[in-house]
C-alpha positions in Angstrom: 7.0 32.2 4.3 5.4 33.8 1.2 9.1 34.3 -0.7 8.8 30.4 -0.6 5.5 30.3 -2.5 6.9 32.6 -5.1 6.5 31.2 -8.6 6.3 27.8 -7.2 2.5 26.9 -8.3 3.2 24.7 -11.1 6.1 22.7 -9.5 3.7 22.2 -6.3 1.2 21.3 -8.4 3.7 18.4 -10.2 5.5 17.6 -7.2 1.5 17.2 -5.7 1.0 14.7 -8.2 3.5 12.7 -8.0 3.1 12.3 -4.3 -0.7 11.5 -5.0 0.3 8.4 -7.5 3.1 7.2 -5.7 0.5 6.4 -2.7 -1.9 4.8 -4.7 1.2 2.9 -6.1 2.4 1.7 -3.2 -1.2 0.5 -2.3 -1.7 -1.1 -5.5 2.1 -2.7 -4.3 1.0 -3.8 -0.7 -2.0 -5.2 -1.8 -0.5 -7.5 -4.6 2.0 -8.9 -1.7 -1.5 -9.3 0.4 -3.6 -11.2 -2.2 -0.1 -13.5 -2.9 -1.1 -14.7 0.6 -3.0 -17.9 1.3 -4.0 -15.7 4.8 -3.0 -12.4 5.7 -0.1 -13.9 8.3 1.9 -15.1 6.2 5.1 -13.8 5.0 6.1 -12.9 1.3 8.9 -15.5 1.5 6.7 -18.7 2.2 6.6 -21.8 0.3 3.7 -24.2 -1.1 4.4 -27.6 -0.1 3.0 -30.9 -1.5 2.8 -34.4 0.0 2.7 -37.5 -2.2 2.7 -40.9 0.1 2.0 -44.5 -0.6 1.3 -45.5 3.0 -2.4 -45.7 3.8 -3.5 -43.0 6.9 0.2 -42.1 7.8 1.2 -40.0 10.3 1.6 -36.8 8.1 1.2 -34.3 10.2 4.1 -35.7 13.4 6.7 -36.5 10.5 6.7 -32.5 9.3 6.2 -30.5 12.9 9.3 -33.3 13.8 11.4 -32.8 11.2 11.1 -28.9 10.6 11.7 -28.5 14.2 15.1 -30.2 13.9 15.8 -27.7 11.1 13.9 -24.4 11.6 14.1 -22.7 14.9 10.8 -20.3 14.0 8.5 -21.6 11.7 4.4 -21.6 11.0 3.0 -24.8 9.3 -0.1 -24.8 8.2 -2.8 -27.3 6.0 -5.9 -25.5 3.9 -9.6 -27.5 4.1 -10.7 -28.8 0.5 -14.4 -27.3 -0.1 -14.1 -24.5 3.1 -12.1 -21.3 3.6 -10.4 -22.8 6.5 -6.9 -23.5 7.8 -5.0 -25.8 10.3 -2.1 -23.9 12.2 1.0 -24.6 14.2 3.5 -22.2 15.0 6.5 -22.1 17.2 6.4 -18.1 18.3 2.8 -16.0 19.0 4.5 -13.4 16.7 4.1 -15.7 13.8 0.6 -15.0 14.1 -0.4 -11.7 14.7 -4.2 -11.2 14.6 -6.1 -8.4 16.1 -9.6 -10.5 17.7 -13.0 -9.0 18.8 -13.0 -11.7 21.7 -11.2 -13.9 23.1 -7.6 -14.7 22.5 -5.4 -16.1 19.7 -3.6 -20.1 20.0 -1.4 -20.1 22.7 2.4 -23.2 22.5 0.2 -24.9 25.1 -2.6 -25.4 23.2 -0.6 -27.1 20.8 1.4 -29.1 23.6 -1.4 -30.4 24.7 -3.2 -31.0 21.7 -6.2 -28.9 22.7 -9.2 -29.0 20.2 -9.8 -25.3 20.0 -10.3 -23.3 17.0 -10.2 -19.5 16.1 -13.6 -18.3 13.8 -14.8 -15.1 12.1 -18.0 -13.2 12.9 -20.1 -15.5 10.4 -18.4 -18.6 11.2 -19.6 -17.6 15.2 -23.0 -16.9 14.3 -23.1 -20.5 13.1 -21.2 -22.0 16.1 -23.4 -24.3 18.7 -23.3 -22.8 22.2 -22.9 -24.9 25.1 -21.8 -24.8 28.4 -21.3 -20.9 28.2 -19.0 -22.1 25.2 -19.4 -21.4 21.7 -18.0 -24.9 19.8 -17.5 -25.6 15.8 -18.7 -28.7 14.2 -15.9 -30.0 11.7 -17.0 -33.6 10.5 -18.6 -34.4 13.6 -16.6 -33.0 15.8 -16.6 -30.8 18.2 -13.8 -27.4 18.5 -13.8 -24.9 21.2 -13.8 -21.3 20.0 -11.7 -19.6 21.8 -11.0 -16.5 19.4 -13.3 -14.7 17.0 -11.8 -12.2 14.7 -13.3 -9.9 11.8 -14.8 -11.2 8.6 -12.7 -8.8 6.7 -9.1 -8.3 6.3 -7.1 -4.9 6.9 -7.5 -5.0 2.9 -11.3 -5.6 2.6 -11.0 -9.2 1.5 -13.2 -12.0 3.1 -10.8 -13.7 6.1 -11.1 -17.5 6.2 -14.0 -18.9 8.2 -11.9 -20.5 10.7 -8.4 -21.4 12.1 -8.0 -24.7 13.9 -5.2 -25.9 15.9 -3.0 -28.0 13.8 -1.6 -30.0 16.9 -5.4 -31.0 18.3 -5.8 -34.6 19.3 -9.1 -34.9 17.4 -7.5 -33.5 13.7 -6.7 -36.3 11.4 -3.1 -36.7 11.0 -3.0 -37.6 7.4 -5.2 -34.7 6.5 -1.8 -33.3 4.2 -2.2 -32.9 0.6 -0.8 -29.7 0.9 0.3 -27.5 3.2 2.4 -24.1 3.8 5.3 -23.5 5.3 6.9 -20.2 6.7 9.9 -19.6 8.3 10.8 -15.5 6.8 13.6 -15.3 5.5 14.7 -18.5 6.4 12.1 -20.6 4.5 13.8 -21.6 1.5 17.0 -22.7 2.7 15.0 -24.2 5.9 12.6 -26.5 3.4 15.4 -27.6 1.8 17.0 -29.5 4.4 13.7 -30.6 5.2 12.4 -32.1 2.0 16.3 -33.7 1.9 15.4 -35.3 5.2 12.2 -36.7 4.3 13.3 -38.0 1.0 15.7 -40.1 2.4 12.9 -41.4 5.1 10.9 -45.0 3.9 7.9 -45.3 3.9 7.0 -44.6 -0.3 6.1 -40.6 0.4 7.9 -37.6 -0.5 7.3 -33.5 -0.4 7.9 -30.8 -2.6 6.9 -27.2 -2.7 7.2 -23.9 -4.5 7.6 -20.4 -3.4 4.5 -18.5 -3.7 5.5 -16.0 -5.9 6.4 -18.7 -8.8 4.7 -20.0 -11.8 4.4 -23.7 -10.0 2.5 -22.1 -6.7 0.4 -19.4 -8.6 -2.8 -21.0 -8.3 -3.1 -20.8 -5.2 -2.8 -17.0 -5.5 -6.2 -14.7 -4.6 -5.1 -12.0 -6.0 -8.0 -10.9 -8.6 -6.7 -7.2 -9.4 -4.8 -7.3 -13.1 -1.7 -5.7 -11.1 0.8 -5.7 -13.3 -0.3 -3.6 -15.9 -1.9 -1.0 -13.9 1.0 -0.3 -11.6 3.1 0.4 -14.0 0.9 2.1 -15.4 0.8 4.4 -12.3 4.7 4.3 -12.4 5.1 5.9 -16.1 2.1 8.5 -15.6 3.9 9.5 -12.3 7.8 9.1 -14.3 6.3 11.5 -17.1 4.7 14.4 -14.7 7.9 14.6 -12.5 9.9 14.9 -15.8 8.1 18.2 -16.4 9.4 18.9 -12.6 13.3 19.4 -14.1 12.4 22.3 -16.1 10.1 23.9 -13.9 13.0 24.0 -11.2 15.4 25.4 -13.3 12.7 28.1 -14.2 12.4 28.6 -10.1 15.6 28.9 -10.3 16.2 31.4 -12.6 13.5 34.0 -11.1 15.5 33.4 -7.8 18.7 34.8 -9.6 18.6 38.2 -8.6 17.9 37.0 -4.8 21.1 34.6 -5.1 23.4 37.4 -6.4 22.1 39.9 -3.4 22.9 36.8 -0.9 26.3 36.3 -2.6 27.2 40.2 -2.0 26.4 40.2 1.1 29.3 37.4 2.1 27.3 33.8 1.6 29.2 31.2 0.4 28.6 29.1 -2.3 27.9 26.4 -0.3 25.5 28.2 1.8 23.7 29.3 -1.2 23.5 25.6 -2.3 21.9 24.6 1.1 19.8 27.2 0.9 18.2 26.4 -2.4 18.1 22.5 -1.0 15.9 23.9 2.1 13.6 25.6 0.1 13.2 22.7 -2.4 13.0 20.2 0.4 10.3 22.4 1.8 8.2 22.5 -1.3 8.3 18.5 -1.5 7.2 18.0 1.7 4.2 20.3 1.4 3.5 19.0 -2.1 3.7 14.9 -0.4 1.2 16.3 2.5 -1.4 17.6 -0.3 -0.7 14.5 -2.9 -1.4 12.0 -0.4 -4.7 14.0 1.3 -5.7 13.9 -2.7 -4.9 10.1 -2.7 -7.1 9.8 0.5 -9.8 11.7 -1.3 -9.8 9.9 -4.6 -9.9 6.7 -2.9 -12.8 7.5 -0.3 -14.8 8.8 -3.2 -14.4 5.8 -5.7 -15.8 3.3 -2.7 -18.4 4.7 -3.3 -18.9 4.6 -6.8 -20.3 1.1 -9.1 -16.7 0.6 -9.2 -15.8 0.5 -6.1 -15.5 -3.8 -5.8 -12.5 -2.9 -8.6 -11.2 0.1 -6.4 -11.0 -2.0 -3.2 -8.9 -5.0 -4.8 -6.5 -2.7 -6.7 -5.9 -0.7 -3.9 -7.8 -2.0 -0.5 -10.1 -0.2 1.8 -7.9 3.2 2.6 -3.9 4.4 3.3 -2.2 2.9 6.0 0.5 4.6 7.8 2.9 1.8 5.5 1.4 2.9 2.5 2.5 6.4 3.4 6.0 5.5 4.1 6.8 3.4 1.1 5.0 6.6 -1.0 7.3 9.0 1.2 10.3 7.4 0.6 9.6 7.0 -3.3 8.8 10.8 -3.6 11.8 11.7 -1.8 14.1 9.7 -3.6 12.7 10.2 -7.5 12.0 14.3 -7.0 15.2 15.0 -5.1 16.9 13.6 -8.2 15.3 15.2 -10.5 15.9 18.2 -8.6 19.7 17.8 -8.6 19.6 17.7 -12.1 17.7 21.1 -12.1 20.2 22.3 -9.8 23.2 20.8 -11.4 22.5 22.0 -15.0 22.1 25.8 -13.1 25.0 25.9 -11.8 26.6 25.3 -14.9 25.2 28.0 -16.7 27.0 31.5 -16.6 24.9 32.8 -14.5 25.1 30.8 -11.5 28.9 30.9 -11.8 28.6 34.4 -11.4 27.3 34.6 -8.8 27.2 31.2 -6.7 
């Protein structure tokens, strides 16, 4: 094991770095898609929809659940609360709305069948809740919702969760409530609210809808994101582009201390290509114990600036800590960019007098 470690400090300690800012660029990364996100079930691909109508208290809310069910087979369809962090929700499929709750359980299709007027709530949202019958109930305008989930009052990212989630469907919910809503069907969504807007449109009754999809100009303000992303990961990108440059010469110095050791292998009967995959192993080797140490440093350097004055700024650049997604985008980053930098190491050896000598 120690012939592996031989002249190798400098390209572990590059290859280490690289590895540490690649994870905190693919938090930085995760997070942006999280704060693009009206709430945190939501997909990347969903669209911001807007209602215009002429008709005085329509019935909003049974034209759209109609009319995308004709034309989306899994959807979520939801309406945000002017003046509280709340949100109305349908969906056709549980998985549409994954949430992990400290009690209680999530919406269930009957719920919504049966037009149950039950709600979902965070920790402070509960604490505020009347309690009746054994039953904890939420006042909205005089009205009275059963809380039947309670869930976190922080995300997986550290941001505040909305106070509560009501069921779209419930009997006591005003059906013109639209002024906006969201609509998310994956990857389905755009072509989806197409045909739906075109169906509507041609409806009377003086109202139309339009939308946007979140990630353009039209839809950006109703973004959350508060972290200036843009610049700083690419920031992070060039700073990691620049150190793993260093990487190409410091392989082909590796490379040439191991030339006595390839011309002994090469005696004794190795082929070239054995040689090759040799020198692959041992490179491989090095990246993966370099991504182990980079990403224990990007652990480190993130636990230690939350608690710092600056950790409000840490958290919504980056979020709370690395997740096991995190990790994987990072892997896959540091495999692909250092590998290729490494062939080129390899490749300009080979060339050289030397290695034809005796590869």
């Amino acid at each position: 094991m120690r012939h592996l470690f031989y002249r190798t400090k400098l390209l572990i300690i590059i290859y280490t770095l690289t590895a540490m800012l690649l994870n905190l660029g693919s938090m930085a990364y995760m997070k942006h898609l999280h704060d693009s996100k009206a709430f945190e079930q939501l997909s990347p691909d969903y669209i911001m929809g807007f209602v215009t109508s002429a008709e005085e208290n329509p019935d909003l809310r049974g034209v759209l659940l109609n009319t995308m069910k004709r034309h989306s087979d899994n959807f979520l369809l939801a309406a945000d609360f002017t003046g509280i962090p709340a949100f109305a929700v349908y969906y056709t499929d549980p998985s549409l709305f994954s949430m992990e709750l400290k009690e209680g359980r999530l919406f269930q299709i009957g719920d919504f069948e049966n037009r149950r007027d039950v709600a979902l709530v965070n920790k402070a949202t509960a604490a505020e809740c009347t309690r009746q019958n054994g039953k904890l109930w939420w006042n909205y305008g005089g009205t009275l919702f059963e809380v039947i989930g309670v869930y976190e009052d922080e995300d997986s990212f550290g941001g505040r969760t909305a106070d509560c989630f009501l069921n779209l469907a419930a009997e006591s919910l005003d059906t013109s409530i639209f002024s906006s809503f969201l609509f998310d069907a994956g990857s389905n969504t755009e072509s989806d609210f197409t045909a739906i807007r075109q169906e509507i449109s041609n409806r009377s009754g003086g109202w139309y809808i339009d939308g946007a999809p979140v990630d353009t100009e039209e839809a950006g303000k109703f973004s959350v994101s508060g972290s200036n992303f843009g610049a700083m990961f690419l920031l992070l990108l060039l700073i990691a582009a620049l150190i793993l440059l260093n990487s190409i010469s410091e392989v082909g110095n590796w490379l040439q201390v191991r030339r006595k050791e390839i011309a002994v292998r090469r005696l004794c009967g190795a082929s070239a290509g054995t040689i090759v995959f040799w020198i692959w192993k041992n490179l491989l080797a090095l990246i993966l114990i370099s991504f182990a140490a980079g990403t224990a440093l990007a652990g480190c350097i993130l636990e230690a600036g939350m608690h710092t004055a600056a950790a409000e700024s840490v958290q919504m650049m980056f979020g709370l800590h690395l997740q096991w997604f995190h990790i994987f985008l990072s892997f896959a980053a540091v495999i692909l960019f250092c590998t290729a930098t490494a062939f080129l190491a390899v490749r300009q050896f080979r060339k050289q007098e030397i290695a034809e000598e005796t590869a």
